[in-house]
C-alpha positions as CSV (number, residue, x, y, z in Angstrom):
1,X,-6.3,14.1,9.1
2,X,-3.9,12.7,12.0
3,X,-1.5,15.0,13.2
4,X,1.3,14.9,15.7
5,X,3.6,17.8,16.1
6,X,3.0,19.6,12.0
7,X,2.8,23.2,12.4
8,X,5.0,23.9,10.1
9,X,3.2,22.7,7.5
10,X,-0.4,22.4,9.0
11,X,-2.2,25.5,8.0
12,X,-0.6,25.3,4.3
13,X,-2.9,21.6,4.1
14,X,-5.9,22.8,6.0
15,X,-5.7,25.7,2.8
16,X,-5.8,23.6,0.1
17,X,-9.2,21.7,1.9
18,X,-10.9,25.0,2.3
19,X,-9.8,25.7,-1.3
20,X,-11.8,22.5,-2.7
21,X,-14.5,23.2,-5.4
22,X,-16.3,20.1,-3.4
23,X,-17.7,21.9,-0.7
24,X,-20.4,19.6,0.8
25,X,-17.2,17.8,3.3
26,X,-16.1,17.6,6.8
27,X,-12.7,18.4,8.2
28,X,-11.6,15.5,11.1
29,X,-8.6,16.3,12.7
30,X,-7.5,14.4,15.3
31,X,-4.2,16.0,17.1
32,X,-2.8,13.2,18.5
33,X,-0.6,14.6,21.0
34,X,1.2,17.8,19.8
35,X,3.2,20.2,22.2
36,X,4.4,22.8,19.1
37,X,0.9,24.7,19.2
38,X,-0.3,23.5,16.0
39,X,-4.0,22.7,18.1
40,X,-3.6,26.6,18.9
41,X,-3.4,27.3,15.2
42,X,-6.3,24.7,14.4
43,X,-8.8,26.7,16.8
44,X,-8.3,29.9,14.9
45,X,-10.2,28.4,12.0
46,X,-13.5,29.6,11.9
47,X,-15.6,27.4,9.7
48,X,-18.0,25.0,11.2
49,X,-17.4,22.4,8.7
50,X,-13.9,21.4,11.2
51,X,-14.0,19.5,13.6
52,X,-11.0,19.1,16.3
53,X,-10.1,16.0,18.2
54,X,-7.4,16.2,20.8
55,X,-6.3,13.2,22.3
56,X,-2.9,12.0,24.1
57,X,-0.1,10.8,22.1
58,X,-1.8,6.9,21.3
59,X,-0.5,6.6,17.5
60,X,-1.5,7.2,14.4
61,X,-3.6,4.1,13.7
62,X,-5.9,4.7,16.7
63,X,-5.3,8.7,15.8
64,X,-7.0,7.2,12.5
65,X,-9.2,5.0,14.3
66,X,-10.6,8.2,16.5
67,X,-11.9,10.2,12.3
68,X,-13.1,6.9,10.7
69,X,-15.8,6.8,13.9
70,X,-16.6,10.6,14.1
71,X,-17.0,10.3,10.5
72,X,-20.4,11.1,9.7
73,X,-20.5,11.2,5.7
74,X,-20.5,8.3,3.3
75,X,-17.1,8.5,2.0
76,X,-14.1,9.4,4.2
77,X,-11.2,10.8,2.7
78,X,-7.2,10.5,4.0
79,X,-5.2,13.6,4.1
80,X,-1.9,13.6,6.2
81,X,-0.7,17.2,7.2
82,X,2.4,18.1,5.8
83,X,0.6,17.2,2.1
84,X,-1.5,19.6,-0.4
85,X,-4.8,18.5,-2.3
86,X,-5.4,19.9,-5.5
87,X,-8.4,22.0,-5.8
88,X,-10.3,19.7,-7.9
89,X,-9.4,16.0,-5.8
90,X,-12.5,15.6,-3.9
91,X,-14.5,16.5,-7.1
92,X,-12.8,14.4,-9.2
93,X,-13.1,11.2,-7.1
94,X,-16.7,11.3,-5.7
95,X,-17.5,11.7,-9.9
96,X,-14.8,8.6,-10.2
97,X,-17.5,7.0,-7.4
98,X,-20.6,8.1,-9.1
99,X,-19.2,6.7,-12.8
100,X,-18.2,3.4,-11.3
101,X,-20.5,2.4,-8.6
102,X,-18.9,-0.9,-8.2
103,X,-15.8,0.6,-6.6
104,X,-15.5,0.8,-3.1
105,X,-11.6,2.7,-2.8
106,X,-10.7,5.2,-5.2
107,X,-7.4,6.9,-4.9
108,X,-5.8,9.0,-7.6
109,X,-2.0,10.0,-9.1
110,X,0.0,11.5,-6.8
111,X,3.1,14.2,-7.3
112,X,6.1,13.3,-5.3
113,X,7.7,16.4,-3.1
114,X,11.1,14.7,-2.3
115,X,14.3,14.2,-3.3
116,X,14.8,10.7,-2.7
117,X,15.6,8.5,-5.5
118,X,14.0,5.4,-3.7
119,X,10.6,7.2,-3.2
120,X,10.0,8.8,-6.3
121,X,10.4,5.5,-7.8
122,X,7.9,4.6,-5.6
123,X,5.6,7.5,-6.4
124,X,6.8,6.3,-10.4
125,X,5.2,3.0,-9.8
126,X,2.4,3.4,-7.9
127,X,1.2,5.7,-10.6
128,X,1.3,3.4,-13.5
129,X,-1.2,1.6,-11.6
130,X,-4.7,2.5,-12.0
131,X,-7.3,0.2,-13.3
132,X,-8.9,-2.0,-10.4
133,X,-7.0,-5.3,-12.3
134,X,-3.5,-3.8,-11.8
135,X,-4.2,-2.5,-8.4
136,X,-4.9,-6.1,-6.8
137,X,-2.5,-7.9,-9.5
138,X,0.6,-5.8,-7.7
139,X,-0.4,-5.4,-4.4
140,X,1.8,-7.7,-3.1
141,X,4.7,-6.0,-4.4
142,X,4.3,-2.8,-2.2
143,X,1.5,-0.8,-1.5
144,X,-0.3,0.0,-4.6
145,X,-2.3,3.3,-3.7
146,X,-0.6,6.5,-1.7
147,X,-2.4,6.4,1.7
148,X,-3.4,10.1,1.7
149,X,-4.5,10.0,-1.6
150,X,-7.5,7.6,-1.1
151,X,-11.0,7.5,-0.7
152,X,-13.2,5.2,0.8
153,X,-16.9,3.9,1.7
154,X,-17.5,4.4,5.4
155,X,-19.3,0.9,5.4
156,X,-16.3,-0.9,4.7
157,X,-15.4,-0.2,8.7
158,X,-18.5,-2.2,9.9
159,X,-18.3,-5.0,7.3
160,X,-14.5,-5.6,6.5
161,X,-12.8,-3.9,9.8
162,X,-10.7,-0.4,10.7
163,X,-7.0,0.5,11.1
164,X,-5.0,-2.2,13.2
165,X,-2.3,-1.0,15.6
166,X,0.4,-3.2,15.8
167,X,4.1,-3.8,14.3
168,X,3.1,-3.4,10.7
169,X,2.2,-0.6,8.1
170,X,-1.2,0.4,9.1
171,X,-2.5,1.4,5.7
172,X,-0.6,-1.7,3.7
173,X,-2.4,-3.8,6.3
174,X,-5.5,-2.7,5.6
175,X,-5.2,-2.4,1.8
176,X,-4.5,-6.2,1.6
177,X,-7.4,-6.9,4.2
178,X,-9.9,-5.4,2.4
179,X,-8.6,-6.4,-1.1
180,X,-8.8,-10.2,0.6
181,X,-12.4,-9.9,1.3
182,X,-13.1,-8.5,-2.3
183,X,-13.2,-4.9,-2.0
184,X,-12.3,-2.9,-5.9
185,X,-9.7,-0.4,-5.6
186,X,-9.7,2.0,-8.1
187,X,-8.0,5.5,-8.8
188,X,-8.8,8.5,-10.9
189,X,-5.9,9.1,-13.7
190,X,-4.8,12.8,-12.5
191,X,-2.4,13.9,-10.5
192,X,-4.5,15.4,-7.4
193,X,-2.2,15.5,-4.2
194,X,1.0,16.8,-3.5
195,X,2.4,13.9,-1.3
196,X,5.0,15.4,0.6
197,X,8.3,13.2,2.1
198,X,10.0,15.2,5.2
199,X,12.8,13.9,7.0
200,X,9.8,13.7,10.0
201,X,7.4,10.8,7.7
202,X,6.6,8.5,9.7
203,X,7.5,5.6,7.0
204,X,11.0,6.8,7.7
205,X,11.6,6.4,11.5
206,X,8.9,4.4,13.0
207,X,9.7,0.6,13.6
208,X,6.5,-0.8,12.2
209,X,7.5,0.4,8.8
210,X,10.4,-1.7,8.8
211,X,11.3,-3.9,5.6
212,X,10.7,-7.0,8.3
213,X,6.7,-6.0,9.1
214,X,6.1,-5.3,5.5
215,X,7.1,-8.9,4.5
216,X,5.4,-10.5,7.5
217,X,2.7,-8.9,6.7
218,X,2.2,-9.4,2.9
219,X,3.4,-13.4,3.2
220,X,0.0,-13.5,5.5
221,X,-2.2,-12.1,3.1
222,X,-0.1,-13.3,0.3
223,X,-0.8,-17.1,1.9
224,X,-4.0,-16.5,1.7
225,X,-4.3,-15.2,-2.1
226,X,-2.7,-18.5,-3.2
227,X,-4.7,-20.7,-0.9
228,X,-7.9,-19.6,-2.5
229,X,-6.0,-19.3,-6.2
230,X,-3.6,-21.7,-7.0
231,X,-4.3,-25.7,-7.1
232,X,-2.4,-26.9,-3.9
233,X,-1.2,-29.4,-6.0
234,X,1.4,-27.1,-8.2
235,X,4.7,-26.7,-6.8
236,X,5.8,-23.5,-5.5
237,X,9.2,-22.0,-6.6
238,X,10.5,-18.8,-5.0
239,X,12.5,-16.2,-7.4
240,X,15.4,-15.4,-5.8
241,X,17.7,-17.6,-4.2
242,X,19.9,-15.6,-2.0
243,X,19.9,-15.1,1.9
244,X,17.6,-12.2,2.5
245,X,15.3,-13.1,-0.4
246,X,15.1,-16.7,1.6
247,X,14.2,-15.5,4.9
248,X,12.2,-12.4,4.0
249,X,9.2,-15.5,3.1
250,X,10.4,-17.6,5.7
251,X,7.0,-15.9,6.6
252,X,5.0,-17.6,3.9
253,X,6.6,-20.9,4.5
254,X,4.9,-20.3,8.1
255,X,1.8,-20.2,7.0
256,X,2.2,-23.5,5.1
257,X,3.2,-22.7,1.5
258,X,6.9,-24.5,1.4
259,X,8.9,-23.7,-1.9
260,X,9.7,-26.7,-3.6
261,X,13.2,-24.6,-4.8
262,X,14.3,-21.2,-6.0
263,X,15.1,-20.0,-9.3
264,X,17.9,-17.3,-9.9
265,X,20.2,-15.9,-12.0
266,X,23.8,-16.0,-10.5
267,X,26.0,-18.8,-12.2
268,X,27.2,-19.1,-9.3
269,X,24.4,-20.9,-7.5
270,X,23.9,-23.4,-10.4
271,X,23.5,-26.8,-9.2
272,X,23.6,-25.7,-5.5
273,X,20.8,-26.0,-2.6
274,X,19.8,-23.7,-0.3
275,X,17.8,-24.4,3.1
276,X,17.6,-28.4,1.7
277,X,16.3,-27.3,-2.0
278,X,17.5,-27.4,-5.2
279,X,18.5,-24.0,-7.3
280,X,17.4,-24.1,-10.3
281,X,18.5,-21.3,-13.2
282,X,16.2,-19.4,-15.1
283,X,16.5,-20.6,-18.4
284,X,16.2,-25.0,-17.1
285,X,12.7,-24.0,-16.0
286,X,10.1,-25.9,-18.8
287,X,7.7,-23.5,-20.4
288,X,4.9,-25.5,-19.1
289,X,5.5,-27.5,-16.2
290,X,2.7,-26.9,-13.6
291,X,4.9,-25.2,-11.4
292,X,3.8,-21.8,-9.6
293,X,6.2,-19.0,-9.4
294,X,6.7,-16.1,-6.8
295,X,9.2,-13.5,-7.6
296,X,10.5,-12.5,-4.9
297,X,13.7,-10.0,-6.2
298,X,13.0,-6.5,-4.9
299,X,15.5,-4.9,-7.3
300,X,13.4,-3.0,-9.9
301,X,15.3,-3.2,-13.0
302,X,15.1,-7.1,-11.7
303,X,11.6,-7.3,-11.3
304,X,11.0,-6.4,-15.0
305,X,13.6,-8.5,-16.5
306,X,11.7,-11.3,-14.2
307,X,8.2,-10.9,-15.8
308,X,9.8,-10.7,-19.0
309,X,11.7,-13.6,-19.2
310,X,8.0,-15.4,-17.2
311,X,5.6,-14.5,-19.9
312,X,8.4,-14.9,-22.8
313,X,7.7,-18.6,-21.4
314,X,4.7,-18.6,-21.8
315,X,3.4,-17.8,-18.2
316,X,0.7,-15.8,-17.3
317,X,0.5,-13.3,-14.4
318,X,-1.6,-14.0,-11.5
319,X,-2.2,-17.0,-12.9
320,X,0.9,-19.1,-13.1
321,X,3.2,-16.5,-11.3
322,X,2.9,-13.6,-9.0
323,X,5.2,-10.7,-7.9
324,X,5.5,-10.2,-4.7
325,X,8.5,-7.6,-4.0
């Protein structure tokens, strides 16, 4: 648990640990930098099973970075502090990990605490995900698992790497690394954390969680996905024709894969070109043509008109398209 400056909500989290029917856990928390007493708080807890690390103010990932190596079990759990576990999530997952031993991350439904319309939705989706297929199938739409709501093998560290620290989502960086190198995501089907969203979250005011570093970094790993999936031979078509759908994979054309044109909607763009390339509507593309398709629209309603009008065609997800916002 990596906290900076949470006592008002601090002790209420710490609760709903000591409250677990799981007893057989460590608590890591790594202050990482506070000056509003909540390390004076954390000291009054009298159970040998915490553990505090104080460090100066270096950031969450290496705050992170500090609790995955002073880890000493097989599984490490995320918890932020201003969320609440239900009294049953560490049972539930390490039975999840005991009935399916080929999983490596297990996360599990999570109940929003907000009122903002774009993160419930969020919350909304990620929670329709949950077999280890639909986890990696979306991932490059946003990030398909809550970060405090996961569960991991500590041997993942050593073999695949930790937290990076740099001018990208942390967690999102680390979900599509491991994903890349094979690791099964999976997540229990119950609602077991209370993921809070204050005005404070970090995903709200820190640079790195900017639209920009979310897109440069899922075009990297995204690259990669269709280097080692899709015959270099098909063309590549990007849904979504207009300025900031363009330039949000200017990063993926950086790393080699050039659209051959983009598909869209908008009568207006019929028989037009953008950057050089032709735009093509929706309903001139052939059922069959050998083309490969990344949708690109991050509207939702959007996104599920896409895939319907893509498999109404005959198409197959992952195999002759992908979503990607």
């Amino acid at each position: 648990m990596p906290v900076r400056d949470a006592s008002d909500t601090l002790e209420t989290a710490v609760e709903s640990i000591l409250k677990q029917t799981f007893q057989d856990w460590e608590l890591l928390v790594v202050d990482d930098g506070s000056t509003d007493g909540g390390l004076e708080m954390l000291r009054t807890i009298h159970d040998p099973r915490v553990r505090i690390f104080a460090t100066p103010p270096l950031g969450i990932a290496a705050a992170l970075q500090t609790g995955c190596t002073a880890a000493a079990g097989e599984w490490i759990t995320r918890m932020d502090a201003d969320d609440l576990m239900h009294p049953e999530r560490l049972a539930s997952q390490m039975d999840h990990a005991k009935r399916y031993p080929d999983l490596d991350v297990i996360s599990c439904l999570v109940e929003y605490g907000g009122n903002a319309e774009g993160y419930a939705a969020h919350v909304e989706w990620i929670n329709t995900l949950r077999t280890p297929e639909e986890i990696a199938l979306r991932r490059f739409i946003e990030s398909p698992v809550a970060h405090p709501s996961v569960m991991f093998r500590r041997g993942l560290l050593d073999k695949h790497g930790s937290y990076r620290d740099g001018d990208f989502p942390e967690d999102y960086e680390l979900w599509l690394r491991w994903m890349d190198a094979g690791v099964r995501f999976g997540k229990v089907p119950r609602q077991l954390l209370l993921w809070n969203d204050p005005p404070s979250r970090l995903s709200r005011n820190d640079p790195r969680y900017a639209v920009e570093g979310f897109y440069r970094t899922k075009c990297h790993y995204l690259a990669r996905w269709l280097r080692a999936n899709v015959d270099p031979a098909r063309k590549l078509w990007l849904w979504g024709a207009g300025r900031i759908t363009r330039r949000r994979f200017d990063a993926l054309e950086s790393e080699g894969c050039r659209f051959e044109g983009f598909i869209d909607v908008d009568p207006k763009k019929a028989n037009t070109h953008r950057d050089g390339r032709r735009v093509k509507m929706a309903d001139e593309l052939p059922a069959q043509d050998g083309s490969f398709i990344i949708t690109g629209v991050a509207n939702r309603g959007a996104r599920v008109d896409i895939h319907a009008c893509l498999t109404a065609q005959g198409r197959t997800e992952g195999v002759d398209f992908i979503m990607a916002a």
